[in-house]
N, C-alpha and C positions, 0 to 999 in steps of 0.2 A: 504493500500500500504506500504511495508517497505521501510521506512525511509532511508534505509540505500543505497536503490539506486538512483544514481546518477544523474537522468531525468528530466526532464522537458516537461510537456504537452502541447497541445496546446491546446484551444476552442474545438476544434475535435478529439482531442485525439491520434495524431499521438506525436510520441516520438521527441525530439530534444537533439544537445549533450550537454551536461554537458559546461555550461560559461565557467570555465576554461581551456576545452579540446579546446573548440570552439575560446577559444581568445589565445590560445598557439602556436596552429595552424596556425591563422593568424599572429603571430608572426614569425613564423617560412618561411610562404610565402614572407612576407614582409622583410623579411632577404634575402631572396635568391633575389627576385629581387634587392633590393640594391646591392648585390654582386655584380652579374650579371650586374646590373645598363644598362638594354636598353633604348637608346635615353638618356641615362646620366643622368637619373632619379636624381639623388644627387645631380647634376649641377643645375637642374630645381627649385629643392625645400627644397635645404638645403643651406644656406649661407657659405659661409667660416666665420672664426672669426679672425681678423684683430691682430699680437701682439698687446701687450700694450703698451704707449707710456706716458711716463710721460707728467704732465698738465706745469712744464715747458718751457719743448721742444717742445710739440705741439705749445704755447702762443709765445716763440722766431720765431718759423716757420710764425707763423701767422700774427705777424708783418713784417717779411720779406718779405712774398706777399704783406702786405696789403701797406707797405710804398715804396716799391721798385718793385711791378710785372706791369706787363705793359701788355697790348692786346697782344695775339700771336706772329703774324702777323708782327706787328711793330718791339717788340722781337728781331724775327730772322734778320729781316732787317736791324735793329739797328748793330748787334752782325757783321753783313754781311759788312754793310760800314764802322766799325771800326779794321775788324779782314781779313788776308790773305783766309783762309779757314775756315770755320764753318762747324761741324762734326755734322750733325742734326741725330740723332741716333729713328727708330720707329721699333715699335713692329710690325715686318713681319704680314701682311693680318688682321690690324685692319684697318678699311675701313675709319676711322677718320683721320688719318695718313697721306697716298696718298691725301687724300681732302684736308689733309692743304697745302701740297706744292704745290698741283694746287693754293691755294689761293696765296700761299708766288710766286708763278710764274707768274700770272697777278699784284701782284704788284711790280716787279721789274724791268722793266721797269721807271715810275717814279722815282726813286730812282736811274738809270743809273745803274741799274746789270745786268748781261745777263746769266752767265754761272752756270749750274745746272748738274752735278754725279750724276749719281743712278746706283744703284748694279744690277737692276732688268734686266739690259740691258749689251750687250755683247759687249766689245771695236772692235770685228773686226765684228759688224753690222755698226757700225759710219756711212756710206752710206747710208744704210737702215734708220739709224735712223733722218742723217739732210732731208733726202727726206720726209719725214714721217710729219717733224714740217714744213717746206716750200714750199711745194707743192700748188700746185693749189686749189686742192682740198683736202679734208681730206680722206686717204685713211685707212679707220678702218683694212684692211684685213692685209697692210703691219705692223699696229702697232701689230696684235696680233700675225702674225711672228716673229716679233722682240722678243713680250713674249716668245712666243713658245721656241726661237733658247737659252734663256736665261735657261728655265725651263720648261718643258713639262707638270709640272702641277699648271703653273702661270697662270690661265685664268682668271683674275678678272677684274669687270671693272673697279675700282676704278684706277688702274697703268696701264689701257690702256686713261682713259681719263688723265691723268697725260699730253701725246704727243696730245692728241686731245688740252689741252688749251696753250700747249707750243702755236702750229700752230693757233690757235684762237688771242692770243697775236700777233704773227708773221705777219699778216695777213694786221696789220697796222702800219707796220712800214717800216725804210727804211733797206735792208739788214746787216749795217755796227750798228743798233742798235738792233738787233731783238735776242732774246734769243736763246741759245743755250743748248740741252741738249747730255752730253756728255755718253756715255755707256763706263762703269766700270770694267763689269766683266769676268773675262775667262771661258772658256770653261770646264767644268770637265767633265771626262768618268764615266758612273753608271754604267758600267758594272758589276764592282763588288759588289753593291749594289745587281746585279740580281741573284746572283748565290745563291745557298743553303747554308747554315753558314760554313757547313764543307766543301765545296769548295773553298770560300774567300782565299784569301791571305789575310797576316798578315805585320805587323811591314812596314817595310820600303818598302816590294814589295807591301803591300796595298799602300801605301801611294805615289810610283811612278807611280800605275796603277791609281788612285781617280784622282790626280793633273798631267796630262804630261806636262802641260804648265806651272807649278808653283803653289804655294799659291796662291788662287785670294786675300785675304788679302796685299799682295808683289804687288801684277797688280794693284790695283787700288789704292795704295800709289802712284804707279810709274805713273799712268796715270795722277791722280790731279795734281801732282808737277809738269808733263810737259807741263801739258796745263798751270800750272799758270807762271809757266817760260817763255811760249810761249805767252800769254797774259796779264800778269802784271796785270791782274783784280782779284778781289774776288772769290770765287768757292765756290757757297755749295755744299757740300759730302752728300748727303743723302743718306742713307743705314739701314741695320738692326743695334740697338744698340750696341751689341761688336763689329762693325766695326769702331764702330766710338767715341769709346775711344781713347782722346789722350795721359794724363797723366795715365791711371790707367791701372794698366797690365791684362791680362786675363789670369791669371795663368793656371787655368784649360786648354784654350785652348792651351796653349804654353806648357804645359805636355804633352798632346795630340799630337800635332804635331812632338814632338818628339822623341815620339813613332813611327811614320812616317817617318819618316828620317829628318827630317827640325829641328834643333837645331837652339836656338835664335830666334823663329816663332813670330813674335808680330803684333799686329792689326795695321791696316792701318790707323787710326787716330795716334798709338803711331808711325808709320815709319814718317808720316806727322808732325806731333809736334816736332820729333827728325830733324827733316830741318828747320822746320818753327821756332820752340820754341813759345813764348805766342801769335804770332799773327795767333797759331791754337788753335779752341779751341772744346770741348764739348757739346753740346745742346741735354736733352733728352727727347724723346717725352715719357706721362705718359702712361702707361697699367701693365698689369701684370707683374713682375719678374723673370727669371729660378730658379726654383726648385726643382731638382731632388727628395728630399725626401719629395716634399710638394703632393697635393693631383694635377693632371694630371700635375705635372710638374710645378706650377706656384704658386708665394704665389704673399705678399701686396709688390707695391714698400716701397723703403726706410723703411723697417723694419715697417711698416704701418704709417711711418709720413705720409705723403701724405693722404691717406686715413682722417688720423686723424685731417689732420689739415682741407680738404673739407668740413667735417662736423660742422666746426666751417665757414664756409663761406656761404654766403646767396646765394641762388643759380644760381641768375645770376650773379655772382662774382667767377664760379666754372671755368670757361676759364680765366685762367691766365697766365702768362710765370713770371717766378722769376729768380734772381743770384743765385748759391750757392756756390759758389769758395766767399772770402775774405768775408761772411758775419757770423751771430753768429749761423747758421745752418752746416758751413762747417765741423766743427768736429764734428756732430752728429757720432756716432757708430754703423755701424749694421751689425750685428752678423749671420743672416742669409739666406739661398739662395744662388745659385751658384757663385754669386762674390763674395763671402766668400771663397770660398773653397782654402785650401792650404795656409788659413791664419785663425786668430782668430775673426779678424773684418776689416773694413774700414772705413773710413770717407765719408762721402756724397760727401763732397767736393773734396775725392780724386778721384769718380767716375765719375762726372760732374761738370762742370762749370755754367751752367741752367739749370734750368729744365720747359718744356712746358707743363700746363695739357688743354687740349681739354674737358675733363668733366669728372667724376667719371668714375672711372673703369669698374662698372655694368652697364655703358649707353654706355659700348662703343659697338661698333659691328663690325662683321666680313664683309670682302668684299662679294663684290658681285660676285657669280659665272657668267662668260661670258656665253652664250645661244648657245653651238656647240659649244663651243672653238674646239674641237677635231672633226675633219670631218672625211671622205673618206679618202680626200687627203693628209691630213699630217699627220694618227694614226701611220704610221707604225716609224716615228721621232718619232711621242710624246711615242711608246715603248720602243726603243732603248734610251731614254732620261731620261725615269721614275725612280725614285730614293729610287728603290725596288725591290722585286721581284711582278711578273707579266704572268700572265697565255699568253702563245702564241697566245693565241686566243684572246684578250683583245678586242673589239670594240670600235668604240666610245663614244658611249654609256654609256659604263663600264668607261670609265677613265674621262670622265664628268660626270658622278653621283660621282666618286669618291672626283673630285674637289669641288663637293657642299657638300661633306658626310665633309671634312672637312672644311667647311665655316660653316655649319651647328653645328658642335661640339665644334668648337670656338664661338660662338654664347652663346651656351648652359655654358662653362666652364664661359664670362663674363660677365653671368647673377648670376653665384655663389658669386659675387663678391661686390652684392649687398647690 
């Protein structure tokens, strides 16, 4: 046989290709699918790699938990009966998130708190929503109205049981103690979402068509401060975290805005802080970070402290709440991620005042899609609502697989994180 060709036999004599053609090859498949990445294949079974963090800034962090962090729970409660407003800031549709303030809303009650913001909810449902927490009975169909009217593709259960334990709490008390949850957010038109790119409006006519009622940022500064003016009690704000920055600006988003026509745009913990001053403050819940040029958007919090210093902690000691305004972590510097942008760095402590971790990043997980959120009866709202384009014919069908297509891919993106 010469030598010179490049085969391989088998027992029976049938030919095979050449090792290197054969394993170049599956190089080359295995390239495309990473590209391609179906079901997020990279998310599943490649890790992200965390910056590095030096070993004495992880060790000061680590003493700050360890001398100073306290149960969740108590945390924000604490932060609630010493402070006018507390801006508890979660990473939209991790399903750890909403379960905590169900917790932190069965305990506030003892503690004499009542009144609870969230974004997820619409200020001119208010009706909808005190019927919902004080009724007789618990009526599921009006709570997932209430989602619906806020977001057409909120269907999760996590922030529908949120009003199921408001009314669970309520249930045993007298009216004039019973909690209250107040709806935060306005209405915006997705119309121009729905249009083709080179149909959009731009600049300021986008931005009068997106918001006709205003900034919801503007609404729910304006809502918290008049319910607490009206009440003279505590408020927690719970919302997604750039809402709920009080001292640290969001530059990027206030470039943004201004490109819209809204000059001077700033987030509703900073309109809040600028009335209240220190008796508002910051609280933010742990998960991923924005990062446009990171891999789907997201890198480690805090420049990967967080990350770094968990791993120094045993692992039922991994749910913690910590300070980080006036402690030896506040001037930590991190360089980057979206609250960078349009600057060189920040300080920890210019971002947050606490920070609450519920577990490792890779343990968290996404909400739970609702089972029909989307019917018969209200597809043709959740169209007109959708915040995209969207084939005319959409069923329900289609716009509930959708809601799980993304529960399911944030799922997969906080398992990279592992």
């Amino acid at each position: 046989m010469d030598s010179s060709r490049r085969f391989l036999y088998t027992a029976g004599g049938m030919k095979q290709p050449n090792r290197r053609i054969f394993l170049a090859g599956l190089i080359v498949i295995v390239g495309v699918i990473l590209f391609l990445d179906p079901a997020d294949i990279v998310n599943r079974f490649l890790s992200r790699r965390p910056p590095p963090v030096s070993d004495e800034v992880v060790q000061s962090a680590r003493e700050v938990v360890t001398e100073h962090g306290d149960e969740p729970t108590t945390f924000v409660l604490d932060a609630l009966s010493e402070h006018q407003v507390v801006c508890l800031g979660e990473f939209p549709q991790i399903a750890e998130h909403p379960r905590f303030l169900i917790e932190v809303i069965r305990s506030m009650p003892e503690r004499g708190l009542q009144t609870v913001g969230v974004d997820f909810a619409l200020s001119e449902d208010q009706p909808l929503i005190d019927r919902a927490i004080s009724g007789n009975t618990y009526d599921e169909e009006l709570v997932h109205r209430i989602l619906l009217n806020r977001l057409s593709i909120w269907g999760y259960e996590e922030y529908a049981e949120v009003f199921r334990a408001a009314w669970e709490v309520n249930r045993d008390l007298p009216p004039e103690e019973q909690v209250q949850i107040v709806g935060l957010n306005v209405r915006q038109d997705q119309t121009p979402t729905q249009l083709p790119p080179e149909e959009r409006p731009r600049g300021e006519e986008l931005g009068a068509a997106r918001f006709p009622e205003g900034l919801p940022d503007r609404h729910m500064a304006r809502a918290v401060l008049e319910t607490v003016e009206e009440t003279g009690e505590p408020f927690l704000f719970y919302a997604g975290s750039r809402h709920a920055f009080t001292g640290f600006r969001d530059l990027e988003y206030e470039d943004r805005m201004d490109e819209l026509g809204f000059p001077d745009a700033r987030r509703a913990g900073n309109i809040i802080e600028q009335e209240l001053g220190a008796d508002a403050l910051t609280l933010y819940l742990h998960g991923p970070w924005p990062a446009q040029d990171r891999r789907n958007s997201m890198t480690f919090a805090a420049g990967g402290l967080i990350h770094a210093v968990l791993e120094e902690l045993p692992e039922d000691e991994q749910r913690v709440a910590f300070p980080v305004a006036d402690t030896p972590i506040a001037d930590y510097r991190i360089t980057e991620g979206d609250y960078a942008r349009f600057r060189d760095s920040f300080s920890f402590g210019g971002l947050t005042d606490g920070y609450v971790v519920l577990g490792p990043t890779g343990e968290l997980s996404a909400a739970t899609p609702i089972s029909e959120f989307i019917t018969d009866t209200n597809v043709e709202q959740a169209r007109e609502g959708f915040p995209g384009r969207l084939p005319d014919n959409a069923e329900p069908t289609d716009l509930n697989g959708y809601i799980a297509r993304v529960s399911t891919n944030l799922d997969d993106i906080l398992e990279g994180f592992d």
